[in-house]
Structure formats: structure tokens, C-alpha cells
N, C-alpha and C positions, 0 to 999 in steps of 0.2 A: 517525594522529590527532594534530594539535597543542594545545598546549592554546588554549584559550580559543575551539574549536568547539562549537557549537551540534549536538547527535545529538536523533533521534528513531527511532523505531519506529510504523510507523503499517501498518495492514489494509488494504487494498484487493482485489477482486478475488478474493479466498479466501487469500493470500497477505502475508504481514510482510515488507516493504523496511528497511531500516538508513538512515538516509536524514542529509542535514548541508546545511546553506544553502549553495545553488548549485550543488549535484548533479543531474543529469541523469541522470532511470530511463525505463526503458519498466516499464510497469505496464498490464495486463489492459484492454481494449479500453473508454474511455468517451464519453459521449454528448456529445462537445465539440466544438464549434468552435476552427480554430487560431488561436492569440494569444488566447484566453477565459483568466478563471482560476478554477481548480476549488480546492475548499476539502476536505483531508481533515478529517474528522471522530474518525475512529477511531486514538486517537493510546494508543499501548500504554505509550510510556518515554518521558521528555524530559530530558537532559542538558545544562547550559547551560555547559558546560567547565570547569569550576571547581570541581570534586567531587561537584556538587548535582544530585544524580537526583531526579526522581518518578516511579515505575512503579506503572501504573493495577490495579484489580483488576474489571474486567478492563480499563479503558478509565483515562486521567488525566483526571478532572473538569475540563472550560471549555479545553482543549489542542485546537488545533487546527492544520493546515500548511498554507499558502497557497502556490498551485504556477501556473505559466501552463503552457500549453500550447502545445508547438514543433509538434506533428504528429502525425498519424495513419501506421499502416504495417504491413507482416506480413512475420510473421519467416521464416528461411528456411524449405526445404519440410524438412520428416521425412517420411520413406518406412516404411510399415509394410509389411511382409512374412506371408502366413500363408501356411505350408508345413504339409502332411502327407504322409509318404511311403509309396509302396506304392497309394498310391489315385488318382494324376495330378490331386491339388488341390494350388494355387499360385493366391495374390492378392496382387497387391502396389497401394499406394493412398496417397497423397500427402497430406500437411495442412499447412495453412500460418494461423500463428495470426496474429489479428488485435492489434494494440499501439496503446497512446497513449504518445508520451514527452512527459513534462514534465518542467519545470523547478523545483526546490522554491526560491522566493524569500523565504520567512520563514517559521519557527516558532516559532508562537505561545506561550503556557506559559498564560496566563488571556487567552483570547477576546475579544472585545469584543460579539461576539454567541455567547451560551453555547452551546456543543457540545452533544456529548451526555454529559449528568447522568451521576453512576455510579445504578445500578439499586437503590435504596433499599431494593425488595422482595426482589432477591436474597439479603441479607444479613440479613434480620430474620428474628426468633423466629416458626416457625409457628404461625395460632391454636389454643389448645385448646379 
């Protein structure tokens, strides 16, 4: 990392990428067309190089990652195996996961169209 990049932390997918303007991820399979740009939402940490973090609880208020999209694709195959011995059972079975890669072209710090809110009710006093 040098200074004066731009890091994030953003959800997708079930999964937290590390992510920095002009990185290139493959991330959990989305509903995109290629050259679309998808907007993350769920922005966990945003560093803007210069010492100054903000880390959400759980999410950073109005943060958002602007990303295009290079292509759809699946990854290699994983081969699972189940063996039990003494009984002549053996299966072996092939998966091949589905990916979007995009391209992360800005992170945002205050949106222009507000994200998602932090959760107000989370944190408040339960009524008595």
C-alpha cells in the first residue's frame, strides 16, 4: 500500500473484499450486464490514504463503491470425493462456481445518492 490510496472494505455476496480504486475482483455471481456499473452499497471501512478512517457499525453512513463491470465467468472445477470403506460406496462430483469481475472505479466517502443509513433502531434504548 502507498500512501495516498484510497482502501475500502465493502459486503457482497456473503463475503468482505479489501478493495482500492482500479482493482480488479471477481465477487459472487451478479445480475449484470457487461460494461453496466453496479453500485456497492455495503461499505464496512473507508480510508482515504492519509491516516483518516471511517469504520461503520456496522455499515459507514452515505459510503458507497462505484464498480463497472468486465464480465461474467466460472471459476475452476473443485472435485468433491465421498469415500466410505468396507461398503464399495465412492462418489465423486464436480462444481464450478459462478463469478462477476469488476472493476472498482471510485470510492465514494458521502454519496450523492444516500446509501444505506446506519440502522437508528439498532442502537437505541429498548422501550420500557
Amino acid at each position: 500500500m502507498s500512501e495516498g490510496e484510497k482502501l475500502a472494505v465493502i459486503r457482497t455476496g456473503g463475503k468482505q473484499y479489501l478493495i482500492k480504486e482500479g482493482s480488479v475482483i471477481r465477487v459472487e455471481k451478479l445480475d449484470a450486464q457487461e460494461g453496466t456499473q453496479v453500485t456497492f452499497g455495503e461499505v464496512l471501512l473507508v480510508s482515504n490514504g492519509e491516516g483518516d478512517m471511517k469504520v461503520g457499525m456496522p455499515m459507514v453512513a452515505n459510503a458507497s463503491v462505484l464498480a463497472s463491470v468486465k464480465g461474467q465467468g466460472r471459476a475452476k472445477k473443485v472435485t468433491v470425493m465421498k469415500f466410505k470403506p468396507k461398503v464399495r460406496y465412492k462418489k465423486k462430483q464436480g462444481h464450478r462456481q459462478f463469478y462477476t469481475q469488476v472493476k472498482i472505479e471510485k470510492i465514494m466517502e458521502t454519496s450523492p445518492v444516500p446509501g444505506r443509513p446506519l440502522d437508528a433502531r439498532r442502537f437505541a434504548t429498548p422501550p420500557s
